[in-house]
C-alpha positions in Angstrom: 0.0 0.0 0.0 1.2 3.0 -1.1 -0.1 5.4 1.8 1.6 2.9 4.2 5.0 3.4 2.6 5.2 6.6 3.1 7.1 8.2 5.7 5.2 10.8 6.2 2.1 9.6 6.5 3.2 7.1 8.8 4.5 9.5 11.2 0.8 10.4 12.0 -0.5 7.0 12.8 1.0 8.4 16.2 -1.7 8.9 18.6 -1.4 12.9 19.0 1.2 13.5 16.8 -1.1 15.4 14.1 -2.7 17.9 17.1 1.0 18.8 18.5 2.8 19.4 14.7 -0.3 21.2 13.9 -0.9 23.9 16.3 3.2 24.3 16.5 2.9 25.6 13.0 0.0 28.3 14.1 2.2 28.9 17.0 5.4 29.7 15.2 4.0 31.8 12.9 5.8 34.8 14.5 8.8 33.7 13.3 7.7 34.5 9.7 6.2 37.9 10.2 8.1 39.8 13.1 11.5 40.4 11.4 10.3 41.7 8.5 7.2 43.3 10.1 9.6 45.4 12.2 11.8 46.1 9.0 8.6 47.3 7.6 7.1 49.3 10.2 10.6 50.8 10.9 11.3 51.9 7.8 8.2 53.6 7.0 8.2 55.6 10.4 12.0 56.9 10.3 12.8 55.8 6.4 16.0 54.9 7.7 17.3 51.1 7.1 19.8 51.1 9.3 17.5 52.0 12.0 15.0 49.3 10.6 18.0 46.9 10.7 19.8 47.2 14.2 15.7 47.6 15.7 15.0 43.9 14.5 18.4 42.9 15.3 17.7 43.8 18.9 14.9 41.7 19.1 16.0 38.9 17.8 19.7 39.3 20.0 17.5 40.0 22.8 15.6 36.2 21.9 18.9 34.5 21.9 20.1 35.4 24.9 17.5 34.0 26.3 16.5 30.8 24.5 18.8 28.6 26.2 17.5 30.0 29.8 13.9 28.8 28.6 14.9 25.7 27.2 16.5 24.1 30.4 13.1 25.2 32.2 11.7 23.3 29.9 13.7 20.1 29.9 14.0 20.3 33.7 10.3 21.6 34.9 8.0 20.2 31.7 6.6 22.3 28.7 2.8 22.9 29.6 4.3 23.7 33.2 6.6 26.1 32.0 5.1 27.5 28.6 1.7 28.2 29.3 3.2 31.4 31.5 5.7 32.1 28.8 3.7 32.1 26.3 1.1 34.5 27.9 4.0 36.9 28.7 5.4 36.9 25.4 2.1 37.3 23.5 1.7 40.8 26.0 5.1 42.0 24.9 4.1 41.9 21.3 1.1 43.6 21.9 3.2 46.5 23.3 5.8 46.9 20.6 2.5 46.8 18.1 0.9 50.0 20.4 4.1 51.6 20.8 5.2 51.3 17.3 1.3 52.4 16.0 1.3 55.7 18.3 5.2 56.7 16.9 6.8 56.5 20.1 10.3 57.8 20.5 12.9 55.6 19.0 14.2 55.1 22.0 11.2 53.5 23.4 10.5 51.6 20.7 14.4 49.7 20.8 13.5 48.9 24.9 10.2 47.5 23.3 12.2 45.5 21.0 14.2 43.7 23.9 11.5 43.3 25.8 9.9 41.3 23.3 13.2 39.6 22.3 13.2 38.8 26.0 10.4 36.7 26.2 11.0 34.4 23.6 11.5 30.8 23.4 11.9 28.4 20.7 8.6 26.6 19.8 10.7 24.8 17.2 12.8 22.9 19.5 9.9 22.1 21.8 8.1 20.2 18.8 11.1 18.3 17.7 11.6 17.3 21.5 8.3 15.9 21.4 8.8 13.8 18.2 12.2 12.8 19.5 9.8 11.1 22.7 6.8 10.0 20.3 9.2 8.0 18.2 11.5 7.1 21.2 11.0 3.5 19.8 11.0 4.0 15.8 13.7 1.8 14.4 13.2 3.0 10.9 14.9 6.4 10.7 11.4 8.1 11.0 12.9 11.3 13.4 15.0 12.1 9.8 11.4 12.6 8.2 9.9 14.4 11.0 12.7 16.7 11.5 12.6 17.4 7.7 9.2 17.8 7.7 9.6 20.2 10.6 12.0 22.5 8.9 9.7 22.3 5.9 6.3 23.1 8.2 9.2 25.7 9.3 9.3 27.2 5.6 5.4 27.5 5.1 5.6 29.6 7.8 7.9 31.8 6.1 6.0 31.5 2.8 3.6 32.6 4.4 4.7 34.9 6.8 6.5 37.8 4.6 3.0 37.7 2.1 1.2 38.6 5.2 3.5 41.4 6.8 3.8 42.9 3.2 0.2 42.5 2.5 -0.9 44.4 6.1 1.6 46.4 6.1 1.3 48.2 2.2 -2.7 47.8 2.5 -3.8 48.5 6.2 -1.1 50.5 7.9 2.8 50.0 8.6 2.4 48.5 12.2 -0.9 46.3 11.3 1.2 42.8 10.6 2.4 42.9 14.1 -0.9 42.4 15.8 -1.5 38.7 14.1 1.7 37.1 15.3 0.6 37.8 18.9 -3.0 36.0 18.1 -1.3 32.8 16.0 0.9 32.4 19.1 -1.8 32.3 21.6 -4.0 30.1 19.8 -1.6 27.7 18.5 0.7 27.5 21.6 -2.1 27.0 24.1 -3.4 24.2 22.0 0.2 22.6 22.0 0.9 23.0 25.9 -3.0 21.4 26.3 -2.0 17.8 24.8 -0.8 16.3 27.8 -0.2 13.0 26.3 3.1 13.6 23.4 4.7 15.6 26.4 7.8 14.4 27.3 8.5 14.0 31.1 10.3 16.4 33.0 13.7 15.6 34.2 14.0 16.9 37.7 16.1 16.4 40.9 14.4 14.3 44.0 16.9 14.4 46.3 14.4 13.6 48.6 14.2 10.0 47.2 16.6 7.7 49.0 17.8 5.7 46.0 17.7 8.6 43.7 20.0 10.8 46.7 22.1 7.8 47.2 23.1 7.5 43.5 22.4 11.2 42.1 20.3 9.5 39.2 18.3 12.1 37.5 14.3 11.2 37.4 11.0 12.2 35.6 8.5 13.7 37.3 7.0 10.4 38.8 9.9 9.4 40.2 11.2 6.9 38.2 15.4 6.7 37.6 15.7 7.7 34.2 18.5 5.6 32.2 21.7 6.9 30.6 25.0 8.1 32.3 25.4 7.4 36.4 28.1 10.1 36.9 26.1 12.6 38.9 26.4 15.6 36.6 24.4 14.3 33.8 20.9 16.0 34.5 22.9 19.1 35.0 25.6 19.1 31.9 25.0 21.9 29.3 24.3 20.7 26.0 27.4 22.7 24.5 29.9 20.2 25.9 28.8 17.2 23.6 31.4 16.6 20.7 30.5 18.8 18.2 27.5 21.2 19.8 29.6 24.1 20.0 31.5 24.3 16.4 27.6 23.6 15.3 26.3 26.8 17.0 28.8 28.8 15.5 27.9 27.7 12.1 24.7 28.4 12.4 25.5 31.6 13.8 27.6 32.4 10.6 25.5 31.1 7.4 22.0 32.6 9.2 23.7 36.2 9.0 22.5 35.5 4.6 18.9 34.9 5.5 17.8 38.2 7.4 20.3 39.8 4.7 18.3 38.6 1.7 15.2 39.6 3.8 16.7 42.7 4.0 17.9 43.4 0.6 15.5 41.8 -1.3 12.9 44.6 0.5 14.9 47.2 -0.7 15.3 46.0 -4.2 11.9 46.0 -4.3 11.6 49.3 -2.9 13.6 50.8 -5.6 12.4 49.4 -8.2 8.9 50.6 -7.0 7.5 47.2 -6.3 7.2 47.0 -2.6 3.9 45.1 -3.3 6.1 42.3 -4.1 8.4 41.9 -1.7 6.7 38.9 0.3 6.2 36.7 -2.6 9.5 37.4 -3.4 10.6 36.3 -0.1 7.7 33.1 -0.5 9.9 31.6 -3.2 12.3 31.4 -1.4 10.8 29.6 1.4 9.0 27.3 -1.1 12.5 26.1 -2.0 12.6 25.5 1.4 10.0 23.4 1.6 10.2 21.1 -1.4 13.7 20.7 -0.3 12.1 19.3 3.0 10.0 17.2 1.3 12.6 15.3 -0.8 15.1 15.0 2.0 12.6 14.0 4.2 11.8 10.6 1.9 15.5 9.4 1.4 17.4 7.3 4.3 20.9 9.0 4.9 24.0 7.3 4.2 27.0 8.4 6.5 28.5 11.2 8.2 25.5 14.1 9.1 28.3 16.6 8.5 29.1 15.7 5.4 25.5 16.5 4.4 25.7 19.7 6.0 29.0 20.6 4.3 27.7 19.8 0.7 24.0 21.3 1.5 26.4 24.4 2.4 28.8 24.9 -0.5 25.6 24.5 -2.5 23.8 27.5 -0.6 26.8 29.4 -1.3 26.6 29.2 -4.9 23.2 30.1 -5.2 23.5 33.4 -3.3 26.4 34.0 -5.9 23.9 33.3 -8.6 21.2 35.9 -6.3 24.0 38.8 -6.7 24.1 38.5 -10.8 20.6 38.1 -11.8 18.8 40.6 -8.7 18.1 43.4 -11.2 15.9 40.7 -12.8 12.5 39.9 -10.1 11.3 36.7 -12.6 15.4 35.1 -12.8 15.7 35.9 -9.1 13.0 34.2 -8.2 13.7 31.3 -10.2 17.0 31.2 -8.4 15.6 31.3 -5.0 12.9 28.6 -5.8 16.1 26.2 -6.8 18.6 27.6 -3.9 15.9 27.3 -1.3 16.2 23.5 -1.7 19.1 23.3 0.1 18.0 25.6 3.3 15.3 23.0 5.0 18.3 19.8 4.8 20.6 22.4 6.7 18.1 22.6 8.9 17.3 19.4 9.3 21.1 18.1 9.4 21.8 20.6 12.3 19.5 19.1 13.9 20.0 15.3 13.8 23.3 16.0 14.6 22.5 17.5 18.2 20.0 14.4 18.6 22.5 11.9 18.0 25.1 13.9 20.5 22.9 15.7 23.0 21.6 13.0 26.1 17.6 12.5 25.6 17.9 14.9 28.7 19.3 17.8 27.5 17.7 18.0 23.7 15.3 20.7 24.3 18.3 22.7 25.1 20.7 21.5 22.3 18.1 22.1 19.9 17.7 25.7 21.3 21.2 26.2 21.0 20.5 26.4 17.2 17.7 28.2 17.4 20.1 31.1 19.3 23.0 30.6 17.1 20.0 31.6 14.2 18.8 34.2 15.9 22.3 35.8 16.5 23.3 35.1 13.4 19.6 36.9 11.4 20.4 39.9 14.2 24.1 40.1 13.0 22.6 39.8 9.1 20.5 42.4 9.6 22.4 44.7 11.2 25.5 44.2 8.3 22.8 44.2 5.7 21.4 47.7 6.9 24.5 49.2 7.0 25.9 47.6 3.5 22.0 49.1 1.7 22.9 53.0 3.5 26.0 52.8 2.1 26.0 50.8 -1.0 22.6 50.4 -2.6 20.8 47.1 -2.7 23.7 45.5 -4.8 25.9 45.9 -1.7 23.6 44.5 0.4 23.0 41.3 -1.9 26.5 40.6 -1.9 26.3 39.8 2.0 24.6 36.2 1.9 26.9 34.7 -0.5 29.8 36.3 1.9 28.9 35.3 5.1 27.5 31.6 3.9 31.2 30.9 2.6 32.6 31.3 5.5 30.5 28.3 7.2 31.9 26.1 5.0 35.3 25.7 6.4 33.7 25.3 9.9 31.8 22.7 8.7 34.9 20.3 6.9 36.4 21.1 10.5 33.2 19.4 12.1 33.1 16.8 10.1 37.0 16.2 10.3 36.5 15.7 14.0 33.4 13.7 13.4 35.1 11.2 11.6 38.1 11.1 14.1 36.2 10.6 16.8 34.2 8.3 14.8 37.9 6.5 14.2 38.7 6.5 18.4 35.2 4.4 19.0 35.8 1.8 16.9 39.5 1.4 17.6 38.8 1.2 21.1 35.4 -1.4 20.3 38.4 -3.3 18.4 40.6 -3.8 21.4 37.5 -4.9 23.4 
């Protein structure tokens, strides 16, 4: 049967699992309208895009300091026990940066709005993938590949969607409308997630209370129950950045997500001046729908070998097509076409990134490696914006276009290093299962 072959499919004959992927993409649907809804409102209040630029990359600094501080609440505490509060705060804060932007607030304000929004972020993202991570605790048949792809394509329907919307409310209602929906998506679809008690993975706390757990230090859920995996003590506690690899990981995401909020960035400008602005969010869309078909596909193939070695190629690959971006932008039909094939490669960075933490990262600890990436993107699209702002002020939107191409090159070393080290550590285990 073909329905039963498929992978995709068969990751929601999971009891719950359609309910929890489902109101995660409502919930995440900030992600695709608040960077370039502040670029937009920004720009048309001060008509400055450097002020547009270093504005969203507060917010999104702001959301990365903190990401990692929410996601060991999470893993620790529980998601419903932690979230439902977060979540409430957070929807508040956009609510103020949408009044404070509408009545033109001094720009001061507006960039303590901005961190105070940043501050009360978390990343829904990783809290979905945790969840699949438990649902298919027992899958032998490489179905967390497919749902992760099919999570970082989910991720990219967002942002098809997302940048059509902030254009479209922002160029036909007013310039601070498209920030009032992000704060609704993410109440709905959040406390819908954090209300299906039974794909929620168990809380890892301390009992010290517990004689056997006291005795022997061994972490356990919230029922008690010794969870297994390492006896040393310090397991519960350990950051996610000290498993092999986490760290070089981070980095790289912080260095090739500097192109994305760049081509956000640039591409609204090119628009701008070509007196299309009205087309700036499909233009973004193809992108994203790159994205997503390149989700699909991965999603359906089994890998073969070393993660990082994926995520080198699906790097050098990006890289070109920005290069390609930079000599056909002046044309909106070739650029498009280019985005539609480079996007391919975006969601199966995505996707790699991740696999790699859940292969390093203890079960207990995955919430926060996965949110390590989600702050190493979110310094990274500040950092991109920012450069990108300063690169359109001072060079035009050719300037600025040049940018992704840069920045994504520069990834690519970092990842032959991680995957060099991969495969040497990969080299120590079996020599040392050899003399065993």
């Amino acid at each position: 049967m073909a329905a039963a072959k498929s992978p995709f499919l068969r990751l929601f004959t999971y009891p719950g699992a359609a309910g929890f992927c489902l109101s995660a993409v409502l919930a995440r649907l900030p992600l695709g309208m608040m960077g370039l809804g502040i670029v937009l409102a920004l720009n048309n209040i001060y008509d400055n895009w450097t002020s547009a630029g270093l504005m969203s990359a507060v917010y999104t600094l702001c959301a990365a300091l903190v990401t990692p501080f929410y996601a060991r609440l999470f893993d620790r505490f529980g998601q419903r026990r932690v979230g439902v509060t977060a979540l409430i705060v957070q929807a508040l804060a956009i609510l103020g940066f949408a009044v404070g932007a509408m009545r033109r607030v001094p720009l001061g304000v507006l960039f303590v709005l901005a961190a105070l929004m940043g501050l009360t972020q978390f990343a829904f993202g990783a809290l979905v993938r945790t969840r699949w991570a438990w649902v298919l605790r027992d899958d032998k048949t490489n179905l967390l590949n497919t749902a992760y792809a099919l999570e970082s394509g989910l991720d990219e329907c967002v942002f098809i969607l997302g940048p059509i919307l902030s254009a479209y409310l922002a160029t036909s209602v007013s310039p601070v409308s498209q920030l009032y929906l992000p704060a609704l998506a993410l109440l709905v679809g959040g406390l819908t997630f954090f209300a299906m008690r039974s794909t929620e993975p168990p809380a890892v706390v301390r009992m010290e209370a517990v004689s056997q757990s006291a005795a022997d230090h061994s972490p356990v859920d919230a029922h008690g129950d010794v969870l297994p995996g390492d006896t040393d003590g310090h397991q519960g506690s350990r950051s996610a950045l000290v498993y092999p690899g986490i760290l070089l990981l981070v980095v790289i995401f912080v260095v090739f997500n500097m192109s994305f909020s760049a081509v956000d960035v640039s591409v609204t400008a090119l628009t701008k001046s070509m007196g299309r602005e009205g087309a700036v969010g499909l233009q973004l869309a193809l992108f994203a729908l790159g994205s997503l078909c390149g989700a699909l596909i991965f999603g359906s193939v089994k890998l073969k070998g070393s993660r990082w070695r994926y995520l080198t190629t699906f790097l050098v690959l990006l890289t070109l097509g920005y290069v390609v971006f930079r000599l056909v932008m002046d044309n909106l039909v070739l650029l498009g076409l280019a985005e539609v094939l480079t996007g391919l490669c975006v969601s199966p960075i995505f996707a790699t990134g991740n696999l790699i933490v859940r292969e390093n990262v203890d079960a207990r600890a995955l919430t926060e490696g996965l949110s390590w990436l989600s702050t190493g993107g979110s310094i990274g699209t500040s950092l991109g914006s920012t450069l990108a702002g300063v690169a359109l002020d001072q060079f035009g939107p050719h300037g600025g276009m040049t940018i992704p191409a840069v920045v994504t090159c520069c990834a690519v070393p970092l990842a032959l290093l991680g995957w060099a080290r991969s495969r040497r550590r990969g080299m120590v285990v079996e020599k040392t299962e050899n003399a065993q």
